[in-house]
C-alpha positions in Angstrom: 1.5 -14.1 12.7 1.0 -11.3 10.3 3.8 -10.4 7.8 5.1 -6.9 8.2 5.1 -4.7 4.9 7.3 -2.0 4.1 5.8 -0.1 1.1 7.2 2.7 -1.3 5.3 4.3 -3.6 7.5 6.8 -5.8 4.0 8.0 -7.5 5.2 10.4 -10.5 8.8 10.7 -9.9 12.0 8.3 -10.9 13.2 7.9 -14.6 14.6 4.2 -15.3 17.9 5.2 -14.6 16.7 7.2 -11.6 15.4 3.9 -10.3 18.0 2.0 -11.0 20.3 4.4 -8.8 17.6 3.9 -6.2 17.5 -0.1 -6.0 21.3 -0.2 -5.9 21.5 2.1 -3.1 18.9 0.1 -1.0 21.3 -3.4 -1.8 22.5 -4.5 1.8 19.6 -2.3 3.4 16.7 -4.8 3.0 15.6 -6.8 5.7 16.2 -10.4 5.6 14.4 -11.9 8.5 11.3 -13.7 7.3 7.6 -12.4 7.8 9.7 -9.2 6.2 8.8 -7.6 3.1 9.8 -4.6 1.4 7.5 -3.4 -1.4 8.1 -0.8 -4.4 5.5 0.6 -6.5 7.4 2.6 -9.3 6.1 4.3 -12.2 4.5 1.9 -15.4 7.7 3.5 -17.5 10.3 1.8 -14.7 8.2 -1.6 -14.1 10.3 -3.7 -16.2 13.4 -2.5 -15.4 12.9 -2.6 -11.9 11.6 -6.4 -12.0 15.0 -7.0 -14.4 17.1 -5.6 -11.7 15.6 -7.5 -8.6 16.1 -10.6 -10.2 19.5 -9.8 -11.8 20.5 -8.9 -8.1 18.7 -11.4 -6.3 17.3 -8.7 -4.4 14.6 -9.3 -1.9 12.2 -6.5 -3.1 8.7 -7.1 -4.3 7.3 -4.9 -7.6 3.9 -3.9 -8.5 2.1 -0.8 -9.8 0.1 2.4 -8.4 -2.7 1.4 -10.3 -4.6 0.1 -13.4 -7.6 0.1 -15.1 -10.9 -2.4 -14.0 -11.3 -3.6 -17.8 -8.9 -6.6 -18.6 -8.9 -4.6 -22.3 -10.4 -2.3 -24.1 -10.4 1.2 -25.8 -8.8 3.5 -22.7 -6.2 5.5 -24.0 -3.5 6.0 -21.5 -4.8 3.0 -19.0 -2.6 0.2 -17.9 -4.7 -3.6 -17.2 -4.0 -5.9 -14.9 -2.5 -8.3 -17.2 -0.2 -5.7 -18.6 1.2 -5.4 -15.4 1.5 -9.2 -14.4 3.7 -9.2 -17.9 6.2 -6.7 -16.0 6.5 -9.1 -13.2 4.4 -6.7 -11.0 3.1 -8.9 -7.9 0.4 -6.3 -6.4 -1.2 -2.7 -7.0 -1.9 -0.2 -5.1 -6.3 0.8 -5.4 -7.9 3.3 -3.6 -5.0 6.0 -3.0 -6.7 9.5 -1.9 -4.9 11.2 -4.6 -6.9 8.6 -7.2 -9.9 9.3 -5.1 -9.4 13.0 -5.5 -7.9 13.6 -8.8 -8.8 10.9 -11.1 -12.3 10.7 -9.4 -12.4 7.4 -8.3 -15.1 5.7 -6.7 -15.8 3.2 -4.6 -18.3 1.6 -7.8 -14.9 1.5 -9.4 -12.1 0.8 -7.2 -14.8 -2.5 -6.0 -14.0 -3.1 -10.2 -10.4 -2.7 -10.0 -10.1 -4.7 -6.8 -11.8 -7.7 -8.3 -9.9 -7.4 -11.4 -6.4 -7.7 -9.5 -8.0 -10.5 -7.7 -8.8 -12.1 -11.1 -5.6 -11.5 -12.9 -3.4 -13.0 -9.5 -2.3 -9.1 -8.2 -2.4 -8.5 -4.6 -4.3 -5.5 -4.0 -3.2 -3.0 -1.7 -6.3 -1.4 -0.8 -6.1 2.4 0.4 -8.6 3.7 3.1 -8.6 7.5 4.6 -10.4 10.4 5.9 -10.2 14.1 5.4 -9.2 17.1 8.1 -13.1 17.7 8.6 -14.5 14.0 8.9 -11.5 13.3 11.0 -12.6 16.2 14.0 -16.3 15.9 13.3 -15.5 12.1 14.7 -17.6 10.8 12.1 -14.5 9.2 10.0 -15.1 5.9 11.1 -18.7 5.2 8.6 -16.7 6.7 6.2 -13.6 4.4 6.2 -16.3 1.3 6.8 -18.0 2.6 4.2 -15.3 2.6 2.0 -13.7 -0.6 3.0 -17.5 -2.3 2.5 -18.1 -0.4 -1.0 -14.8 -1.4 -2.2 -14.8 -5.1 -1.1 -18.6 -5.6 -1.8 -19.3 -8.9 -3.8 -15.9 -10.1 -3.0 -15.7 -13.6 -1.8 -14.2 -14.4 1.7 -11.5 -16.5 0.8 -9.9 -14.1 -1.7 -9.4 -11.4 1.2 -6.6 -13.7 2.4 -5.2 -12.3 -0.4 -5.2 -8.8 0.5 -3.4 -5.9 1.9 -5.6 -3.0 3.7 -3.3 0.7 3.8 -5.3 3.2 6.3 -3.6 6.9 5.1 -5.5 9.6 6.9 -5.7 12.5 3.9 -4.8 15.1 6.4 -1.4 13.3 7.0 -0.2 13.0 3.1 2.3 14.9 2.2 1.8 17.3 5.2 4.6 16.2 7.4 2.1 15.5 10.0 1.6 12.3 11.0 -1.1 10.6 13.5 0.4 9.9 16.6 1.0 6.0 17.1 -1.8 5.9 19.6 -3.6 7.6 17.2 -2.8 5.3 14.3 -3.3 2.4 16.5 -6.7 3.0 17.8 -7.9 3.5 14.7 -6.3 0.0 12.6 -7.9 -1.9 15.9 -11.7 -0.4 14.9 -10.5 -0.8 11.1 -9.6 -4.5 12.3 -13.1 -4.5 14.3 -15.1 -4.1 11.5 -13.3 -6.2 9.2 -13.7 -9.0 12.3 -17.5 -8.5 12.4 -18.1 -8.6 9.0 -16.1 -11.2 7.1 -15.0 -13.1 10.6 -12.4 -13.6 12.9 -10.1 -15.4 10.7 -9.8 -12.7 8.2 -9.1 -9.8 10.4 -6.5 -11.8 12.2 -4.7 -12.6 8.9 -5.0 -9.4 6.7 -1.9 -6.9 7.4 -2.9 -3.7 7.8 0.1 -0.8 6.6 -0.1 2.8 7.8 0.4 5.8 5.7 0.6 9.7 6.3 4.0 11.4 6.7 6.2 8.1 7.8 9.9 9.3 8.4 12.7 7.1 10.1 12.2 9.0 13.4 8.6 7.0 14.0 8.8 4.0 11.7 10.0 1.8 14.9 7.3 3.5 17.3 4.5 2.7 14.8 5.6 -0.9 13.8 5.5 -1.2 17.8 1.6 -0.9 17.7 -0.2 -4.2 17.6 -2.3 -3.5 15.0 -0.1 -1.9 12.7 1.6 -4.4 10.4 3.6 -1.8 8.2 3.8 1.4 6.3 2.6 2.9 3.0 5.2 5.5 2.2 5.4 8.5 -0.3 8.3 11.4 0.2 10.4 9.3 2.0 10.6 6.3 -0.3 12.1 8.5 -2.8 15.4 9.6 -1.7 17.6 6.5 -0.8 19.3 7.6 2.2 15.9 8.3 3.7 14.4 4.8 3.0 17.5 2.9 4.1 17.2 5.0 7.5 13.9 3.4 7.7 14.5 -0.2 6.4 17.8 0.1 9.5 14.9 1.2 12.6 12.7 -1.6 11.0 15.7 -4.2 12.0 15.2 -2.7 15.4 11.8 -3.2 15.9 
């Protein structure tokens, strides 16, 4: 059975003390039934502090960054490496995210490099997928999110994508406040799961949770989790503010 994943990813927002204010108002909120867990991707400045105040508080919240760079070290001014964020405690990272994509130019050449570098230095990558408005309606989004799954996995070996965590976010639903329906969302991690099925087996797509992201809110958390293929939820806005994230972690308990 597929763990479920519950993912927050504060992007550029929370100082340490901000965060701090934020993991003590979750304590008593996080799901304790195994197959469970409850992910937080703060920014590089709150890493540490975070990781301290998890284990100070024995609280069952997993840490890891929103990215990093694909060179283990080098001459990259502002960059973060894998190893740098093992030292924090981090356990994964997010790759792929459509904002990285857009506006730090990402590729697929390069999040394939950061991918295996994660792999390499023992972080679980959380590997984001998504189409735009236009690809979505011209009903040609499934090559591209094939496409990028394929570029950004390429070389990989099979075994190592037990290791791994696939995010679909459909860009039109970031930020927008609207969110794909869960039929929608649905149909679309089955053919994500398809693909992944046909080309690196059965096994493999059976095992590899698959997390949806795009405008999650407490008011569809449950109805999403309720779809087969949908083992969890990337979330932006609404991981920010902690009486919106312990709604969610409560409807989680109910699905």
């Amino acid at each position: 059975m597929r763990k479920k994943i519950i993912a927050g990813n504060w992007k550029m927002h929370k100082t340490i003390a901000e965060a701090g204010v934020f993991l003590r108002g979750i304590q008593g909120h996080v799901p304790s039934r195994p197959g469970m867990e409850i992910w937080i991707a703060p920014p590089f400045t709150a890493l540490h502090a975070c990781m301290a105040f998890v284990k100070q508080h024995d609280l069952r919240v997993v840490i890891g960054g929103q990215t990093m760079h694909e060179a283990a070290q080098g001459a990259f001014t502002g960059e973060i490496s894998g190893m740098m964020l093992r030292e924090t405690g981090a356990s994964f990272c997010i790759l792929g995210h459509s904002e990285r994509r857009a506006l730090f130019h990402e590729t697929d050449g390069i999040i394939n490099a950061k991918v295996r570098r994660a792999l390499e230095t023992e972080l679980t990558p959380l590997l984001c997928i998504g189409e735009k408005e236009a690809e979505r309606e011209s009903g040609d989004y499934m090559n591209l999110l094939e496409l990028q799954l394929a570029s950004g996995l390429a070389g990989i070996e099979t075994a190592h994508l037990k290791r791994l965590v696939i995010a679909y976010e459909p860009v039109w639903a970031i930020g927008t406040g609207r969110t794909a329906t869960p039929e929608v969302a649905q149909e679309t991690h089955k053919k994500i799961r398809g693909f992944i099925a046909r080309r690196w087996g059965e096994s493999i797509a059976g095992s590899l949770p698959i997390l949806y992201g795009g405008s999650v809110k407490p008011d569809n958390i449950a109805e999403l989790l309720d779809q087969p293929d949908i083992d969890g939820a990337l979330i932006g806005g609404a991981a920010l503010e902690v009486r919106t994230f312990v709604a969610i972690l409560n409807n989680v308990e109910k699905v």
